[in-house]
C-alpha positions as a printed NumPy array, in Angstrom:
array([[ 85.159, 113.224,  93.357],
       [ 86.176, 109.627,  93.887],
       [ 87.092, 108.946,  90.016],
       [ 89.125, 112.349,  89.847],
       [ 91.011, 111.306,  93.157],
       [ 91.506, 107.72 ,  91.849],
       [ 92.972, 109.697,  88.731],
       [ 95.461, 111.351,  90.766],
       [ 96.665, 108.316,  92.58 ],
       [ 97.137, 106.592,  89.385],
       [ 99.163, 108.92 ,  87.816],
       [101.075, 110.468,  90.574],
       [104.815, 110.131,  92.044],
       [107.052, 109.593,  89.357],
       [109.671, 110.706,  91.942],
       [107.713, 108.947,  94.757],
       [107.942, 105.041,  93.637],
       [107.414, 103.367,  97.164],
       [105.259, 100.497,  99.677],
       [102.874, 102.6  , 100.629],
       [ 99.755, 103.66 ,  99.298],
       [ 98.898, 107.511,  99.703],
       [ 97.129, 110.027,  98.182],
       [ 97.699, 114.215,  98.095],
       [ 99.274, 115.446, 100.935],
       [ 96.586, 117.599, 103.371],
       [ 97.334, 121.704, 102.882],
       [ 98.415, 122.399, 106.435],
       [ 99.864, 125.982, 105.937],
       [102.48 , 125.95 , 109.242],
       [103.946, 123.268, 107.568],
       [105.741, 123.464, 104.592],
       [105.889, 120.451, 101.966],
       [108.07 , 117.601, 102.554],
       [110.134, 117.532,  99.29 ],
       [110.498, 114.942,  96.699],
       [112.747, 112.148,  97.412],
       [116.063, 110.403,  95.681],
       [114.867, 107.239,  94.976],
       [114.887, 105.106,  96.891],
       [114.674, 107.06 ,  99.847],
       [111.148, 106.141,  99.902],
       [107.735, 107.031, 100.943],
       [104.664, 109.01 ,  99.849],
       [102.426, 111.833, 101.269],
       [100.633, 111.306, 104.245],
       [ 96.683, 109.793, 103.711],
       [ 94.407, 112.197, 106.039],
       [ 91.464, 113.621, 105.577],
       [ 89.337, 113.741, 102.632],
       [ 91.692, 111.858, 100.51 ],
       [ 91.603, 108.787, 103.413],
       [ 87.751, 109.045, 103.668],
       [ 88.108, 108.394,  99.937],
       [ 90.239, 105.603, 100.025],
       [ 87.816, 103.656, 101.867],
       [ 86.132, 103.743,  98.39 ],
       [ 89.157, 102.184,  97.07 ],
       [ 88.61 ,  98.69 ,  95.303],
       [ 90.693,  95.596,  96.746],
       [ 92.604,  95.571,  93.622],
       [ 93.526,  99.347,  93.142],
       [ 94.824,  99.536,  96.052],
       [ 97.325,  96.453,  94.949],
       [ 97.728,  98.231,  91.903],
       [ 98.961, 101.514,  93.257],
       [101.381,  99.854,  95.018],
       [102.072,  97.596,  92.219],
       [102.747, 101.203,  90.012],
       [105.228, 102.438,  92.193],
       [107.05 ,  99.795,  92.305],
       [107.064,  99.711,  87.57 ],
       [108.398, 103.371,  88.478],
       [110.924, 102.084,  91.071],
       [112.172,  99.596,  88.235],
       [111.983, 102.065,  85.724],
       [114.077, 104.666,  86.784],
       [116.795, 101.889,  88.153],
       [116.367,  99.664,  85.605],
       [120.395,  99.504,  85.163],
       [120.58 ,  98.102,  88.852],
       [116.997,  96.48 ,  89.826],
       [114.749,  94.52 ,  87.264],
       [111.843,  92.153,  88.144],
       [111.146,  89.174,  89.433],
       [108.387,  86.993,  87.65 ],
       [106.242,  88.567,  89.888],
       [106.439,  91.854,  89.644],
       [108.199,  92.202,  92.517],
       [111.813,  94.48 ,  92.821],
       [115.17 ,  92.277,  92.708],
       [118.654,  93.213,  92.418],
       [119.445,  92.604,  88.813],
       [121.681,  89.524,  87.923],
       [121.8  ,  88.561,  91.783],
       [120.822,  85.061,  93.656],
       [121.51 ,  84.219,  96.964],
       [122.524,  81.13 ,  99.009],
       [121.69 ,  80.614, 102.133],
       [124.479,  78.389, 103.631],
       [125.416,  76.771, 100.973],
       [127.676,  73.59 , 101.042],
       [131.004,  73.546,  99.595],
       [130.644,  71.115,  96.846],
       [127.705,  72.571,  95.82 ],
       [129.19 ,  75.554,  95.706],
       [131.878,  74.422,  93.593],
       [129.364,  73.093,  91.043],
       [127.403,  76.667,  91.149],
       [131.218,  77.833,  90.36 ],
       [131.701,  75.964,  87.132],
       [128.441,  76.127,  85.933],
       [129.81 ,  80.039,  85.476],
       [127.979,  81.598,  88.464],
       [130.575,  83.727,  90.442],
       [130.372,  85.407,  93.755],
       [130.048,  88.428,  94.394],
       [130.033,  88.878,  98.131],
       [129.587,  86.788, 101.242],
       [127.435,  87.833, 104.662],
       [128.911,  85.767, 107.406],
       [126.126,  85.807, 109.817],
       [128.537,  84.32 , 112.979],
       [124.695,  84.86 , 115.249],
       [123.42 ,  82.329, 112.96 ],
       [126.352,  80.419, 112.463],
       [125.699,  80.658, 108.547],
       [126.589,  82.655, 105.75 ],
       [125.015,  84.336, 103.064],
       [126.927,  84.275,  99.466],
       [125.608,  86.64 ,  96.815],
       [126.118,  85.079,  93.084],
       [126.321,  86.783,  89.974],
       [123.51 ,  84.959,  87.516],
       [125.208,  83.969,  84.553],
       [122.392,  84.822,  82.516],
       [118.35 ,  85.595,  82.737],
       [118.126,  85.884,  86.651],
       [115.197,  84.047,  86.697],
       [116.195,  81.106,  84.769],
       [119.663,  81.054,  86.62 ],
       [117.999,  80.531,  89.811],
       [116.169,  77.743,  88.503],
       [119.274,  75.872,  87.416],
       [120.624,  76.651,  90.688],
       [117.73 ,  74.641,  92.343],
       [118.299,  71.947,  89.945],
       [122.539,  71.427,  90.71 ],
       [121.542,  71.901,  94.524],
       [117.599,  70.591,  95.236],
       [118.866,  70.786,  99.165],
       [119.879,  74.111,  98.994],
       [118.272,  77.048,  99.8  ],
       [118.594,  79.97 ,  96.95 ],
       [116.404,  82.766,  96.274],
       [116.259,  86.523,  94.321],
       [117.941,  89.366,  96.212],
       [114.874,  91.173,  96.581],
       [114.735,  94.679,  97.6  ],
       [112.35 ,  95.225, 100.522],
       [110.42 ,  98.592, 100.64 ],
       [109.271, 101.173, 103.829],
       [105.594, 100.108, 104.86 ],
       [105.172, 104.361, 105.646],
       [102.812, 107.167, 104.923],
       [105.3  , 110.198, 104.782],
       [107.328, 111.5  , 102.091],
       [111.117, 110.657, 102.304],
       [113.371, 114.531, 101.95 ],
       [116.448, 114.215, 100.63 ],
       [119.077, 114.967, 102.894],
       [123.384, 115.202, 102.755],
       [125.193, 112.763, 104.619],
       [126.137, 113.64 , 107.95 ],
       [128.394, 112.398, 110.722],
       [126.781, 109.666, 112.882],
       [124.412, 110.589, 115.581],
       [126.679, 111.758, 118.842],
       [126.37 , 109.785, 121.672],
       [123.679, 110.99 , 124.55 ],
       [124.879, 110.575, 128.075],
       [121.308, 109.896, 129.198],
       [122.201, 106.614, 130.154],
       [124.994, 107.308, 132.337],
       [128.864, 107.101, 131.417],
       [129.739, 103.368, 130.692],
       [126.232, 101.992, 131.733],
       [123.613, 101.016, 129.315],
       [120.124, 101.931, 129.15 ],
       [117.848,  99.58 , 130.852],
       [115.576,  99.832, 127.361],
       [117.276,  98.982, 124.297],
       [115.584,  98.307, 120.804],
       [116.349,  97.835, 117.404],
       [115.306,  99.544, 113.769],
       [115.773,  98.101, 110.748],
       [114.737, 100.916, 108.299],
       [116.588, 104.094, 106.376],
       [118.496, 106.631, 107.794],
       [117.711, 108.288, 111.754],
       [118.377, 112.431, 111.823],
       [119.879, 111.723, 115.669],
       [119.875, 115.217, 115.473],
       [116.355, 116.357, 115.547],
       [115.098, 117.212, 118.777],
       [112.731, 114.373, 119.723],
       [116.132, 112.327, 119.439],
       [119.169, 114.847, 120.512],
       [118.619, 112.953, 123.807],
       [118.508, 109.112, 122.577],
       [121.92 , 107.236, 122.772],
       [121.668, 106.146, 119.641],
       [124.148, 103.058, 117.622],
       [123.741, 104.04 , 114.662],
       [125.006, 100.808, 111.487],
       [125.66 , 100.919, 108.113],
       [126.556, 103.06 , 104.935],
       [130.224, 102.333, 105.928],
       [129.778, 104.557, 108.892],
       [128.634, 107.82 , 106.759],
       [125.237, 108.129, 107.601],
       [121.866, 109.05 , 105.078],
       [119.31 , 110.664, 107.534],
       [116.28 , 109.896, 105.99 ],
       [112.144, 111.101, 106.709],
       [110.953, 107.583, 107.14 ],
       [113.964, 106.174, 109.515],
       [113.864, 109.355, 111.73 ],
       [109.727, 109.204, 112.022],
       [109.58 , 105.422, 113.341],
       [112.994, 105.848, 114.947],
       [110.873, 109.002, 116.974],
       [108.03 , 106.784, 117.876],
       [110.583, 104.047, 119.343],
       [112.226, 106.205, 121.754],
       [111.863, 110.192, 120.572],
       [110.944, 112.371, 123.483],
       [111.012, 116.145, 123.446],
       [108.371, 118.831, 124.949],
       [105.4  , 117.407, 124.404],
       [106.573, 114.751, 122.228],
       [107.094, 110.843, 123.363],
       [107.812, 107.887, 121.605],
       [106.356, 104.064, 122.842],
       [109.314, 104.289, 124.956],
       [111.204, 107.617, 125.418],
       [114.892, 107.346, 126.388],
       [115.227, 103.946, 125.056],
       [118.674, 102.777, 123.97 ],
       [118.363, 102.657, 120.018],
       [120.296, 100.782, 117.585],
       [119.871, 101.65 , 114.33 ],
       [120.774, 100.064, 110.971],
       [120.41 , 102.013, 107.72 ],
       [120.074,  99.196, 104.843],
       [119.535, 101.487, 102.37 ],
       [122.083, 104.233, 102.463],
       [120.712, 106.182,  99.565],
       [121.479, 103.496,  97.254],
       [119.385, 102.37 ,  94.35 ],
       [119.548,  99.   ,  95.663],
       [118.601,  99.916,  99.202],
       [116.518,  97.374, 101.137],
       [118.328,  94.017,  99.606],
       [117.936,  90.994, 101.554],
       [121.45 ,  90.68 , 101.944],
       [121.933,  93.998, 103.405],
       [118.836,  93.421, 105.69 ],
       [119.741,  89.738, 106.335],
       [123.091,  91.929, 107.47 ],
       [120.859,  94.179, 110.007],
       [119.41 ,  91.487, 111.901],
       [122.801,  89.719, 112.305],
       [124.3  ,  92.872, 113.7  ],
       [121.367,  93.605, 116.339],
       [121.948,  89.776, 117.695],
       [125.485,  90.402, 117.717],
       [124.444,  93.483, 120.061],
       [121.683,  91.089, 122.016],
       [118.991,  93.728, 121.501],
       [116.003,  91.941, 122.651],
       [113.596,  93.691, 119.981],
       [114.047,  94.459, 116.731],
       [111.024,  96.723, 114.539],
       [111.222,  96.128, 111.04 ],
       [108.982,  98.568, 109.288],
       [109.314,  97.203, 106.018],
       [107.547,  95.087, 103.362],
       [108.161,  92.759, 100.593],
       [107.175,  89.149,  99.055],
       [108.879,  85.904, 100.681],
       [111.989,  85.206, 100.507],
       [113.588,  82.338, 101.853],
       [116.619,  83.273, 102.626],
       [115.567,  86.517, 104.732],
       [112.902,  83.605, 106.2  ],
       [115.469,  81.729, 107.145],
       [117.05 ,  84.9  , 109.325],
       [114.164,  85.913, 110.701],
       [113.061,  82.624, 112.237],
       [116.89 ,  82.233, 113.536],
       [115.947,  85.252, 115.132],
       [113.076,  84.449, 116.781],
       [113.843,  81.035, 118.214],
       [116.905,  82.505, 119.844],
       [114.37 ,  84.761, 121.813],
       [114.2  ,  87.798, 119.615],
       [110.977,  90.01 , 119.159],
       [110.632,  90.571, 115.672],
       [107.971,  93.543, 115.302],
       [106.5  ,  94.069, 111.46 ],
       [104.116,  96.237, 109.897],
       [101.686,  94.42 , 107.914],
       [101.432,  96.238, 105.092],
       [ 98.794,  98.687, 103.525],
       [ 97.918,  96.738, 100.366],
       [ 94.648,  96.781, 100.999],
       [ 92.486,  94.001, 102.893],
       [ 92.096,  91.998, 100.41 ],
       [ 95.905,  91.621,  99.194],
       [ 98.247,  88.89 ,  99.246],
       [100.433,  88.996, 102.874],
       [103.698,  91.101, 103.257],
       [106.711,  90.026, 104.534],
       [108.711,  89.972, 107.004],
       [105.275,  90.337, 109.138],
       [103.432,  86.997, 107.868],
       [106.217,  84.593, 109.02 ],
       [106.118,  82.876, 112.191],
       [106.437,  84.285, 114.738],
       [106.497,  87.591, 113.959],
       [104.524,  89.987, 115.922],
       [102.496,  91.517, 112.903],
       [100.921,  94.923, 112.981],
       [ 98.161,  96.774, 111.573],
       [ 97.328, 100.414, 112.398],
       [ 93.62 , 101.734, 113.303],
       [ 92.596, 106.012, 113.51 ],
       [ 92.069, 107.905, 116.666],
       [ 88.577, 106.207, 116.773],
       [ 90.667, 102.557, 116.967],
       [ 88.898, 102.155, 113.515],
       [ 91.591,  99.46 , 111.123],
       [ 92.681, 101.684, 108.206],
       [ 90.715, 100.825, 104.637],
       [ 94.543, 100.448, 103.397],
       [ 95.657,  97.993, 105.868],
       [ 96.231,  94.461, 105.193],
       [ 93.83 ,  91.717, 107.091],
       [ 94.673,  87.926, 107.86 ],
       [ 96.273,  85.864, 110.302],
       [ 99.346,  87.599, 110.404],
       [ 97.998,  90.648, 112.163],
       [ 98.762,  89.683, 115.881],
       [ 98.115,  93.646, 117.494],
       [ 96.997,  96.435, 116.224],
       [ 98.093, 100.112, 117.163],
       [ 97.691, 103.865, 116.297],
       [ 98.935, 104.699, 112.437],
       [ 96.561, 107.729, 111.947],
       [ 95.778, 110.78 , 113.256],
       [ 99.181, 111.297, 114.877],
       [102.868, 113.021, 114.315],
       [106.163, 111.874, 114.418],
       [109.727, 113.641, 114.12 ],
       [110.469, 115.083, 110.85 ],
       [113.829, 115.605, 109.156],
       [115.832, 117.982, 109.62 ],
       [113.007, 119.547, 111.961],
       [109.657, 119.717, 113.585],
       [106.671, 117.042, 113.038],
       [104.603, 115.765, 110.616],
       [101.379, 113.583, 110.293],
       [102.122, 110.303, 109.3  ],
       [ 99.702, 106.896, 108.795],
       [100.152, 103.567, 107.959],
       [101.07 , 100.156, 109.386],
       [104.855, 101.615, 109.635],
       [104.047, 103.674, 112.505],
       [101.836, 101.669, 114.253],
       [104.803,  98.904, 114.75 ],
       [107.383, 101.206, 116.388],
       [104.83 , 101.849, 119.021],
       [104.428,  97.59 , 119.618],
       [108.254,  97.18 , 119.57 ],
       [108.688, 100.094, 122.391],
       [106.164,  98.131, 124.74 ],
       [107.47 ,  95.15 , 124.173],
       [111.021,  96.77 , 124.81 ],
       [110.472,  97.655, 127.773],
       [109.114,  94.221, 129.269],
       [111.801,  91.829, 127.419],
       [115.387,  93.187, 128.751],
       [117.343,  90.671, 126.857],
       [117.047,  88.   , 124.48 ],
       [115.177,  85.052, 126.015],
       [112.519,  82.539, 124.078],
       [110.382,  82.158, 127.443],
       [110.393,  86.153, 128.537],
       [109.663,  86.771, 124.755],
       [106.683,  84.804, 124.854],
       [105.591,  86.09 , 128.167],
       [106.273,  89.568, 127.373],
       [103.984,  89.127, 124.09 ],
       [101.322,  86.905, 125.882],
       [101.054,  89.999, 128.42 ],
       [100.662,  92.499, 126.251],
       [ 98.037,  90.738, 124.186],
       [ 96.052,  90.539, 127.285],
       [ 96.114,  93.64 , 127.804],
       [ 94.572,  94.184, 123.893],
       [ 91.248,  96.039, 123.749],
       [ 89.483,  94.233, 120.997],
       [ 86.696,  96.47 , 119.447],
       [ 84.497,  93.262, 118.487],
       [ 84.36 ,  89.293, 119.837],
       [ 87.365,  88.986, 122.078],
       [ 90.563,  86.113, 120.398],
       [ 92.31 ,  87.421, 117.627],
       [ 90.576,  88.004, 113.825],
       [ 91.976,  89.032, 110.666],
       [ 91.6  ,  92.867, 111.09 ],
       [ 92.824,  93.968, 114.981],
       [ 94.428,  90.398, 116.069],
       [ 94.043,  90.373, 119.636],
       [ 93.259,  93.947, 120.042],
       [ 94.405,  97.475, 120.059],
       [ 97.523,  98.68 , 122.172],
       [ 99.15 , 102.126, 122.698],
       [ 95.799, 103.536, 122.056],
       [ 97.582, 106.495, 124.697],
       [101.036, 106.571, 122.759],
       [ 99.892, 108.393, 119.667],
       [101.736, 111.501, 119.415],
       [ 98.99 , 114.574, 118.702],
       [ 98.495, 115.593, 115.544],
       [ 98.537, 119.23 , 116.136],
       [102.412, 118.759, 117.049],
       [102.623, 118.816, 112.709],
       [100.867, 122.366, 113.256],
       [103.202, 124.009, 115.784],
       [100.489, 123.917, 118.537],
       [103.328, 122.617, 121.765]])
């Protein structure tokens, strides 16, 4: 059983190239299949039942390498726009990016026959992002950047990918999400919090009631299965259904807009810029990719202006190298454990795992309707970000740290109390998990 499973992961989701590891979808006749996505509206079936007990069997390294396949078919199938960096990992072809760069060296990138092709002024940062046009082999253009500007900061305009466990549908764009008067004409809700992620359906039920701001996609908006399920565990509430923390003000940026390039550092560099600009105090990123020095370079502006920056780890395995954004400092990192606060086989262990937080065995909102089971480190983060939203109002270095010292207090750690590589200092929301039989109809 395990080698013709293993089979089926391995040669699986040609239309599915995504972040997250998964296996064949569970038969669950009231609901019907979640349909193949445009790339790279991404994602892949959720992992329950015998297929997860069966990943636990799962090497270290295939568990890398599934990941590592999507991502050839990714490449593949966009190879006009994306191409590789020399690690395997997805870049906008023919772009670099500098981070802040001075004029004169500037200038000297200029007649060395690098051109720009757009700037990110990031005012929250005062910085600004330029995006240049590699005048030949990417890889070899950024290393003659390096050399005309050692000082500088330049890296590959990587494409970051969802962290999830649920198959992206492809949807039409729609008009933005309407406006909820839930938090009273002119007065904002005393929760707000931010998603960085694909497009939110404001129009399912568990969000009809959310104010929601939504950004991006030049105001045309891409509701997408992956957005709309985290976006649901921030702040959905409906019947039986509640998020980490229902009625919360969300603002939500769509970086990838249906694009092939989707999930680009500048565009997500972009995100983060526009949530300070809107001072919301906590900001869930539920997506993964290698390090990348300029998006470093955001994220830590972020978080020593008093930001919460919540991340899903990653489900790479335990054994795999760390995902980014969660393994910078000062991120709050997340892994995801099963109804029996057991860490999933697929997610990834080390120091950057700060909390850990249901990711199995649960629902969230699925586009255009109803629920769906969903696992993986992606939807164990929302539920983080919507504590900590609730006890860090604003932006504020001291109340972040307090509000992040309190709730890993309040951590139950299944083994030796401190923080370890699997749980970091414990298990919270164990309560928040949406029911599973919500994906059956049972309300």
């Amino acid at each position: 059983m395990r080698n013709v499973l293993l089979g089926g992961l391995l040669l699986c989701t040609a239309a599915q190239a995504a972040a997250q590891v998964g296996l064949p979808a569970v038969r669950l006749p009231s609901l019907p299949p979640i349909g193949a996505p445009a790339l790279p509206a991404v994602g892949l079936p959720p992992l329950t039942g015998e297929a997860a007990a069966a990943l636990g069997e799962l090497s270290p390294g295939s568990l890398r390498e599934l990941r590592a396949q999507r991502i050839r078919e990714l490449l593949r199938r966009h190879r006009d726009v994306l191409e590789a960096d020399p690690h395997g990992a997805p870049i906008v072809r023919g772009e670099l990016l500098a981070f802040a760069p001075q004029p004169g060296a500037l200038e000297l990138a200029l007649a060395a026959g690098y051109t720009v092709v757009r700037e990110r002024v990031l005012d929250e940062l005062g910085a600004r992002i330029v995006v240049l046009r590699a005048p030949d082999d990417t890889a070899r253009s950024l290393a003659r950047l390096e050399s005309i500007d050692p000082a500088g900061s330049y890296d590959f305009n990587h494409v970051y990918l969802p962290s999830g466990g649920l198959s992206a549908a492809e949807a039409a764009p729609s008009p933005a999400p309407r406006a909820s008067p839930a938090a009273g004409a002119g007065q904002r809700a005393a929760v707000r919090v931010g998603l960085i992620d694909d497009g939110v359906d404001g129009h399912h039920a568990a969000l009809a009631a959310v104010t929601i701001h939504a950004h991006g996609c030049a105001g045309g908006q891409l509701p997408a299965v992956h957005g709309t399920a985290v976006a649901s565990l921030l702040a959905g509430h409906a019947g039986k259904f509640r998020g980490a923390a229902p009625g919360a003000e969300l603002y939500a940026a769509d970086v990838f807009c249906g694009r092939p390039t989707g999930g680009a550092v500048d565009e997500v560099a972009e995100a983060f810029a526009w949530l300070m600009h809107e001072q919301v105090p906590v900001i869930n990123v539920s997506l993964v990719g290698p390090a990348n020095r300029t998006l470093e370079s955001v994220v830590a502006g972020a978080v020593a202006r008093g930001y919460l920056v919540v991340a899903a780890v990653g489900n790479d395995g335990p054994a795999a190298p760390p995902l980014y954004p969660a393994a910078w400092p000062g991120v709050v990192g997340v892994t995801a454990v099963d109804v029996r606060h057991r860490v999933l086989p697929e997610a990834e262990r080390g120091p950057q795992v700060k909390l850990a937080a249901p990711g199995a065995d649960m629902s969230a909102a699925r586009t255009p309707r109803g629920y769906a089971p969903v696992r993986g480190t992606s939807f164990a983060a929302p539920l983080v970000a919507g504590l900590l939203a609730q006890a860090l109002r604003s932006p504020d270095k001291a109340g972040a740290e307090e509000a992040l010292g309190a709730l890993e207090r309040q951590a139950l750690h299944p083994g030796a109390p401190g923080p370890d590589p699997a749980y970091g200092y414990g298990v919270v929301g164990a309560g928040l998990a949406p029911p599973q039989s919500l994906a059956l109809g049972q309300q």
